[in-house]
C-alpha positions in Angstrom: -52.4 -15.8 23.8 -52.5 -19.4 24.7 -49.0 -21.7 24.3 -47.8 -24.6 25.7 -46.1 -28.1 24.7 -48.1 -31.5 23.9 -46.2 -35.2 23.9 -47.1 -37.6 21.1 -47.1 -41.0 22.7 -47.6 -44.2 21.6 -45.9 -47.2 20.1 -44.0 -47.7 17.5 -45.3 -47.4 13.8 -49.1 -46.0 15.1 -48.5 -42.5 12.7 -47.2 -40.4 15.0 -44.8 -38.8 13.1 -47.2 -38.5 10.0 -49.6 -36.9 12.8 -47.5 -34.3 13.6 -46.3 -33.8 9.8 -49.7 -33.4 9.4 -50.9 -31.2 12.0 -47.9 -28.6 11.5 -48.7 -28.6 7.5 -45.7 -29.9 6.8 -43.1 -32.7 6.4 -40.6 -32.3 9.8 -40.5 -36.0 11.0 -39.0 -38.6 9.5 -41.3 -41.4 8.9 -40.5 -44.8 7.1 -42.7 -48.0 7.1 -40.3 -49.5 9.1 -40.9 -49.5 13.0 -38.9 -47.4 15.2 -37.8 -45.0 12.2 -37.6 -41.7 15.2 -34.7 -41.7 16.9 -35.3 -38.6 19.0 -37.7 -36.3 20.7 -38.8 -33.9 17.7 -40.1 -30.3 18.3 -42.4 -29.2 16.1 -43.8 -25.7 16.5 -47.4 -24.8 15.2 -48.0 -20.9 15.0 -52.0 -19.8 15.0 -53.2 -16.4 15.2 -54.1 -16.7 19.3 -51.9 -19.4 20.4 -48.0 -21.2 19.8 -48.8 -25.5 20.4 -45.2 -26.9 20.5 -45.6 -30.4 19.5 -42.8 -33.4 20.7 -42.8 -36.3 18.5 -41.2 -39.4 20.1 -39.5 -42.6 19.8 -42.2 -45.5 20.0 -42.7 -46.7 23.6 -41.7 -50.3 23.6 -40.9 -53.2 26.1 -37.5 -52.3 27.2 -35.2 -54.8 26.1 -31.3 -55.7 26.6 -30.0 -53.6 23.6 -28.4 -50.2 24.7 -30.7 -48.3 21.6 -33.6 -49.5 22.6 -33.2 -48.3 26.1 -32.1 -45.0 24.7 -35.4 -45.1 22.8 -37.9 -45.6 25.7 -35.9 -43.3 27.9 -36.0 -40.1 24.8 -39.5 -40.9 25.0 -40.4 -40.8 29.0 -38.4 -37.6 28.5 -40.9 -35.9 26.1 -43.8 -36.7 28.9 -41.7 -34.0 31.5 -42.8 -30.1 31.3 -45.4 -30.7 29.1 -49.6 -29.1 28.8 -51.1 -31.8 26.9 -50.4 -35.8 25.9 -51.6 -37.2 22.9 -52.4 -41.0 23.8 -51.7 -42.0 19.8 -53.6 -45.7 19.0 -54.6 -47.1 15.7 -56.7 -49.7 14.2 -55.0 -52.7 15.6 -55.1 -51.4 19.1 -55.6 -53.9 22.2 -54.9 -53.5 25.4 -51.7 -55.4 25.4 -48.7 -55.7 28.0 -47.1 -52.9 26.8 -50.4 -50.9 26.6 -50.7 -51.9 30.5 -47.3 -50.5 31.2 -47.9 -47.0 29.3 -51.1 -46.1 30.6 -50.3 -45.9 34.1 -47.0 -43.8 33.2 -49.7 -41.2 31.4 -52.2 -41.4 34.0 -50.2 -40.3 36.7 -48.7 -37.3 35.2 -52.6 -36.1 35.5 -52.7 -33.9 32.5 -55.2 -33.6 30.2 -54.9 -37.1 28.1 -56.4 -37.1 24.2 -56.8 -40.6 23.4 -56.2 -40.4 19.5 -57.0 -43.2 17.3 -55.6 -42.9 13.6 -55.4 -43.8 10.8 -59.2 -43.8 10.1 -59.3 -44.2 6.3 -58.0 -47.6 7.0 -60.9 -49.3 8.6 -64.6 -48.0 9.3 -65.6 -45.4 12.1 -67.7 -47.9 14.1 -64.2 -49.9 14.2 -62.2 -47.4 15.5 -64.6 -46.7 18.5 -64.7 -50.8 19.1 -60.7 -50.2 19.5 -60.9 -47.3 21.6 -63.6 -48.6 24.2 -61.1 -50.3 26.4 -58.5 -47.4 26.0 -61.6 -45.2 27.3 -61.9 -47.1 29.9 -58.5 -47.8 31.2 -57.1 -44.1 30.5 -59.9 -42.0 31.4 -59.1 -39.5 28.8 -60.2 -35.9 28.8 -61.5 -36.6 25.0 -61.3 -39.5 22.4 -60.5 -38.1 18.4 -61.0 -40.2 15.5 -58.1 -39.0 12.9 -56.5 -40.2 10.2 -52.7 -38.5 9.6 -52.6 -40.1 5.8 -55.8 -37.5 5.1 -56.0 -35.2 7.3 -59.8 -36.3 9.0 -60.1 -34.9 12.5 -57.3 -33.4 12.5 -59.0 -29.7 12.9 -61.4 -30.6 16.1 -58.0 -32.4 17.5 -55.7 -28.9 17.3 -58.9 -26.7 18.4 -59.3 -29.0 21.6 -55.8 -28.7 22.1 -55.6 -25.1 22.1 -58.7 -24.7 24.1 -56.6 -27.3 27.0 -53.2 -24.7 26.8 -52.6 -22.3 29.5 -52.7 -18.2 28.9 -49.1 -17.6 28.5 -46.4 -16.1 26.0 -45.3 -18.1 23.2 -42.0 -20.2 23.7 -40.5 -19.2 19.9 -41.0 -16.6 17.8 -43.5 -16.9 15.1 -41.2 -18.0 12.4 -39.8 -20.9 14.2 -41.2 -24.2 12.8 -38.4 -26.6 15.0 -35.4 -25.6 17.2 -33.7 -28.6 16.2 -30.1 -27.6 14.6 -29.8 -27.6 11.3 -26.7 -30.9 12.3 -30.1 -32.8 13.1 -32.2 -32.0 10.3 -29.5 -33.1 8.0 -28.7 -36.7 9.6 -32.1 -37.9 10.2 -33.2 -36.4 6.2 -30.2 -38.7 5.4 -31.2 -41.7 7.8 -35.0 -41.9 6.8 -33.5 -42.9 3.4 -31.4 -45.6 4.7 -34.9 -46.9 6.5 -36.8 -47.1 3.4 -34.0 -48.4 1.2 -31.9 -50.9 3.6 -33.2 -54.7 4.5 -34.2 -56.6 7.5 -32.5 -55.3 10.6 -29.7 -53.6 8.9 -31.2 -49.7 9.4 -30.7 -49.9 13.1 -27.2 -51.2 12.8 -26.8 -47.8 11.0 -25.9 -44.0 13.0 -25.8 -41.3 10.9 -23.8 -37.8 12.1 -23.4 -34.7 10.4 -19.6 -33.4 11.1 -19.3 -30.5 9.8 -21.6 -27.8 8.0 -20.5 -25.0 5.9 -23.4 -22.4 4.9 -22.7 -19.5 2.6 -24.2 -17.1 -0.4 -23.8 -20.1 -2.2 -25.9 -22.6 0.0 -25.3 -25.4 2.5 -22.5 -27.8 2.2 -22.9 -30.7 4.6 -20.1 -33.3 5.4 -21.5 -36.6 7.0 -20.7 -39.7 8.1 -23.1 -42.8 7.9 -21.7 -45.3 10.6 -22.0 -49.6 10.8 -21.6 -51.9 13.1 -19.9 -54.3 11.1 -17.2 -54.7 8.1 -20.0 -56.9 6.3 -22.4 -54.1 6.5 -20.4 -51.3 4.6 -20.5 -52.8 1.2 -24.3 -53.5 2.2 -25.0 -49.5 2.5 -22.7 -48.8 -0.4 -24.4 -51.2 -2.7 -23.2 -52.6 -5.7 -21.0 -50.0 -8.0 -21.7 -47.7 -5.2 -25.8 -47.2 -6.8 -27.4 -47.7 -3.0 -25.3 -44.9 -1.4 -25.6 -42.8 -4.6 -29.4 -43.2 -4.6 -29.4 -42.2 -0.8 -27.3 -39.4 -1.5 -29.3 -37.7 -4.4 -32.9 -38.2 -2.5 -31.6 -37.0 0.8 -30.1 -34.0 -1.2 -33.3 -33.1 -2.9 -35.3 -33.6 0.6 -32.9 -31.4 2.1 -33.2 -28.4 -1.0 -37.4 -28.8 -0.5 -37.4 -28.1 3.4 -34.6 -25.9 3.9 -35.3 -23.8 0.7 -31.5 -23.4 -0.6 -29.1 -25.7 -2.5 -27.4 -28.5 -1.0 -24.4 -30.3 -1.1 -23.9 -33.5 0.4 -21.2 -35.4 1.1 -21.7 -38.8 2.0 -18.9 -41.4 3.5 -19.4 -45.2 5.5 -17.7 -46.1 8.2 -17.3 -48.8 10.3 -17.4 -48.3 14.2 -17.6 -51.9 15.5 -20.5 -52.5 17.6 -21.0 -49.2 18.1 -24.5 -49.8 19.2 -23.7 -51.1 21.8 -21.2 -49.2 23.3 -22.6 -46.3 25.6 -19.6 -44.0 25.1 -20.3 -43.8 21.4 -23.7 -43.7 21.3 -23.1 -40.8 23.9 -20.3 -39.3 21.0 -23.3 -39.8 18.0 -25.8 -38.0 20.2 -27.5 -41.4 20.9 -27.9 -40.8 24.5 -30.5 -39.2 27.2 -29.4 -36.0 29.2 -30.9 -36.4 32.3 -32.0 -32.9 34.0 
């Protein structure tokens, strides 16, 4: 039995939350066309008949900036490079070696584990392409092995998972063989409810926005869920609630359904805004709405 945990790097909006959706069969992520849609370090668990890869999807590495989120973000995803077997170096199309690019690579490099440069999103542009992109990756990173994949179809994605398992250790699995994520069900919940507000909210408004489950109730009967979608401003309340209270209503009802397809039982959702002034950028409550890094 081979087992052992693999990092999904990269920056933001590259598909590597549809890579791991992808790889583990089905839809765990959250992903949104909107940059910076994952929040926090995902584990997805993918159970084969001689090996258990546990999979971390990550926050988008991204220049660090002033705002206390973005912090939070590149530090959730440094944490997903500790304890790990394997990293997944995720690049797409539009790949150059950039600033930021400069600044990642040496953080991977030095960890010296096995590295899988991964370029997707292949059915967007033409094979010869992709290995123009990944040349001066190749030669920067040094990577144990370069795989040409594309998340939306699923291209590569066989000779990726086979390398990877062929890279693990000998060891016992970490979860039992029924365990697709250890995430709480609280989790599950928010970010089902959150991805909606990416697709569905304007501009910058979706990271103004912290969504926390407070209370679940689960019986014969199914799941009732009570949570609480926060903003940062008065203005922005009516903005989620939309007009005649339709936005929040739409939210509500997709989020539900989502929620009914993964978790396999009904679903009620409860739904209220809030305001909590600034709240982004206040450490203490970003700590309270599980915004925050536990250092080991």
């Amino acid at each position: 039995m081979k087992s052992g945990f693999v990092s999904i790097f990269g920056k933001p909006s590259v598909g590597k939350s549809s890579l791991m959706n992808t790889i583990l069969g089905t839809k765990l992520s959250i992903v949104s066309p909107k940059q910076q849609t994952t929040w926090y370090n995902i584990l997805g668990v993918l159970n084969k008949k001689d090996a258990q890869l546990c999979f971390v999807d990550t926050p988008g590495y991204h220049k660090v900036s002033k705002s206390k989120l973005n912090k939070y973000l590149v530090e959730t995803a440094l944490q997903s490079l500790e304890d790990i077997e394997v990293v997944y170096f995720v690049i797409d199309q539009s790949a150059y070696p950039d600033a930021e690019y400069e600044e990642m690579i040496p953080i991977v490099t030095k960890l010296g584990k096995p590295i899988f440069l991964v370029v997707n999103k292949l059915d967007l542009d033409t094979a010869k392409r992709h290995e123009m992109v990944a040349a001066p990756f190749v030669e920067k990173l040094h990577p144990t092995a370069v795989f040409h994949v594309s998340a939306a179809t699923g291209a590569g994605i066989s000779p990726l998972v086979k390398a990877t398992i062929d890279a693990m250790p000998i060891g016992e699995p970490y979860f039992d063989d029924k365990t697709l994520t250890s995430h709480p069900i609280e989790l599950i919940v928010a970010d089902t409810v959150r991805e909606q507000l990416f697709s569905r909210l304007q501009d910058e408004l979706p990271y103004s926005t912290a969504v926390v489950t407070d209370d679940i109730t689960e019986s014969a009967k199914g799941i009732r869920a009570m949570v609480s979608v926060y903003v940062a401003k008065d203005s922005q309340k009516g903005m989620v609630i939309g007009k005649g209270g339709e936005l929040i209503a739409t939210i509500k009802d997709v989020a539900r359904k989502n929620l009914v397809h993964f978790l396999g039982e009904r679903v009620e959702l409860d739904l209220r805004v809030k305001v909590e002034k600034n709240w982004n950028r206040k450490l203490v409550t970003m700590k309270h709405f599980g915004l925050a890094v536990t250092k080991k």
